[in-house]
C-alpha positions in Angstrom: 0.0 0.0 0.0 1.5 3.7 -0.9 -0.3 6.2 0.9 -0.9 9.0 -1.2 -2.9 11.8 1.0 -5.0 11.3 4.2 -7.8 13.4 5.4 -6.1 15.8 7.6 -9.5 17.1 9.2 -11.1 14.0 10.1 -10.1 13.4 13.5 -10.6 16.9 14.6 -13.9 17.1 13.0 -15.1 13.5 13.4 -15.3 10.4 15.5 -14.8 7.2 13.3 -16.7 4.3 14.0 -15.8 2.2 11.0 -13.9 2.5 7.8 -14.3 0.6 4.4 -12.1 0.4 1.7 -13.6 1.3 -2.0 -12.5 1.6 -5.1 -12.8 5.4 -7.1 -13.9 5.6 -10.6 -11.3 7.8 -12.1 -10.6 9.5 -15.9 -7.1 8.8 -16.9 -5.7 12.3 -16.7 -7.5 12.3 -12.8 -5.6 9.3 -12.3 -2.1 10.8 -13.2 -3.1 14.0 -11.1 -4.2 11.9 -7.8 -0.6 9.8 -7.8 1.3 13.0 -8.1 -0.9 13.9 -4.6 -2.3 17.0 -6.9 -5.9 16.0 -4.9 -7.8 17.0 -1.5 -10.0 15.1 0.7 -10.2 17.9 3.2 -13.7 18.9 2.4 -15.1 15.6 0.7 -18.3 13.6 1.7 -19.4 10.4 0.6 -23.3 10.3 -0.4 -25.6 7.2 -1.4 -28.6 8.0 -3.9 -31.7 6.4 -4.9 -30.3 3.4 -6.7 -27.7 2.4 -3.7 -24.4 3.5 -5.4 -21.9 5.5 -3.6 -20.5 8.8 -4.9 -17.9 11.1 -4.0 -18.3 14.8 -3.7 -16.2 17.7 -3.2 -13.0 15.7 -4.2 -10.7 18.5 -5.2 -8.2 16.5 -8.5 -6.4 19.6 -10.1 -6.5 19.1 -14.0 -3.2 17.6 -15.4 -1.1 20.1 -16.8 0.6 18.2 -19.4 -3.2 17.3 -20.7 -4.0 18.6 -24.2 -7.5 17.5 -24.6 -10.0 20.7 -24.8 -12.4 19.5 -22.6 -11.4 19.3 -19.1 -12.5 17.6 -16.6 -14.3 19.5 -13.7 -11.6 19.6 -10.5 -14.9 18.8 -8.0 -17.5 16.7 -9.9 -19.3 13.7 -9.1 -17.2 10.5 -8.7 -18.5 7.0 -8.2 -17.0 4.7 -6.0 -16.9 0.9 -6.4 -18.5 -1.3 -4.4 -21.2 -4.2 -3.9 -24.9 -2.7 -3.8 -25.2 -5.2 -1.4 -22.4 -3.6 0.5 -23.6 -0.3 -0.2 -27.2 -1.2 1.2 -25.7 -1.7 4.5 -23.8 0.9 4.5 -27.1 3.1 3.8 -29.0 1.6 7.1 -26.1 2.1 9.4 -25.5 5.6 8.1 -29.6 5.7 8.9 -29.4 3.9 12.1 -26.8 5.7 13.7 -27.0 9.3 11.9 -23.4 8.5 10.7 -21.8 10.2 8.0 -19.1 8.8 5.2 -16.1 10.7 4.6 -12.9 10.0 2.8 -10.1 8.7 5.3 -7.3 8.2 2.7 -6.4 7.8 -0.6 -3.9 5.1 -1.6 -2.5 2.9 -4.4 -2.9 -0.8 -3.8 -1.8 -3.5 -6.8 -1.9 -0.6 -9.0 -5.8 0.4 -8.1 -6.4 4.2 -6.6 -8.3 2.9 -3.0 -10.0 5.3 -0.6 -10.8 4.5 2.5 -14.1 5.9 3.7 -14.7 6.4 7.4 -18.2 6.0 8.7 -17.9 8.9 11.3 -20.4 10.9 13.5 -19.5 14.6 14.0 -18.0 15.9 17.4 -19.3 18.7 19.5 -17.2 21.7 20.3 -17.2 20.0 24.0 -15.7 16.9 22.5 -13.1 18.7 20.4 -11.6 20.8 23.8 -11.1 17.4 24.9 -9.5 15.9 22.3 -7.3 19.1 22.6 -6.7 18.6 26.2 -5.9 15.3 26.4 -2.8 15.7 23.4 -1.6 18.4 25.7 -1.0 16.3 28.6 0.3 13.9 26.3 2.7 15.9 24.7 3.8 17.7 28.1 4.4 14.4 29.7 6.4 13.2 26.8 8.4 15.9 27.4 9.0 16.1 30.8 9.9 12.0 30.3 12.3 13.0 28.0 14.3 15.2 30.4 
């Protein structure tokens, strides 16, 4: 596995219950842009629609420079991912269930595939985030006082 970006917001904004690992449905200049780590996942969300298939949004691929075809490809359109519906149907009632939300973990190459990983994640109150916060302080000040 060669990790090629993670979602850097995720664990401030979001506690993960579960992750699943997809496959993306790419053009081929997207794919050239996404292993040169020319993407985002920062502000991404994973949504399922009326015929239980998974899509990506907000997935920021910068257009390939070297790319002479005249139309280009829109940076933040809609982007299927690859999965079982049967898979996907599950996914659906636990995101119903729980009031979870799906949002992009990390993107890596795996036997030469693009894989995300998608993170079935409930959003944090600000309560919860000062104590995320709180607790890596102590942890990082008693690292360092260890240390001495």
């Amino acid at each position: 596995m060669h990790l090629l970006f993670p979602n850097k917001k995720l664990n401030l904004k979001y506690k993960v219950e579960e992750t699943i690992e997809v496959g993306i449905q790419l053009k081929g200049v997207e794919v050239k842009s996404v292993v040169k780590a020319e993407a985002n996942i920062d502000e991404a969300f994973a949504i399922i629609d009326r015929n239980d298939e998974m899509y990506l949004l907000n997935m920021y691929i910068a257009p390939f420079k070297q790319d002479s075809k005249i139309d280009k490809i829109v940076p933040t359109r809609k982007r299927k991912l690859l999965l079982h519906k049967s898979e996907c149907i599950k996914i659906g009632h636990k995101v119903k269930k729980f009031h979870l939300t799906l949002i992009p973990a990390k993107v890596y190459i795996l036997h030469d595939k693009v894989k995300i990983e998608i993170a079935l994640a409930k959003h944090k109150n600000v309560h919860d985030k000062r104590e995320d916060i709180k607790k890596r302080d102590s942890e990082r000040i008693g690292k360092n006082n260890s240390s001495l």
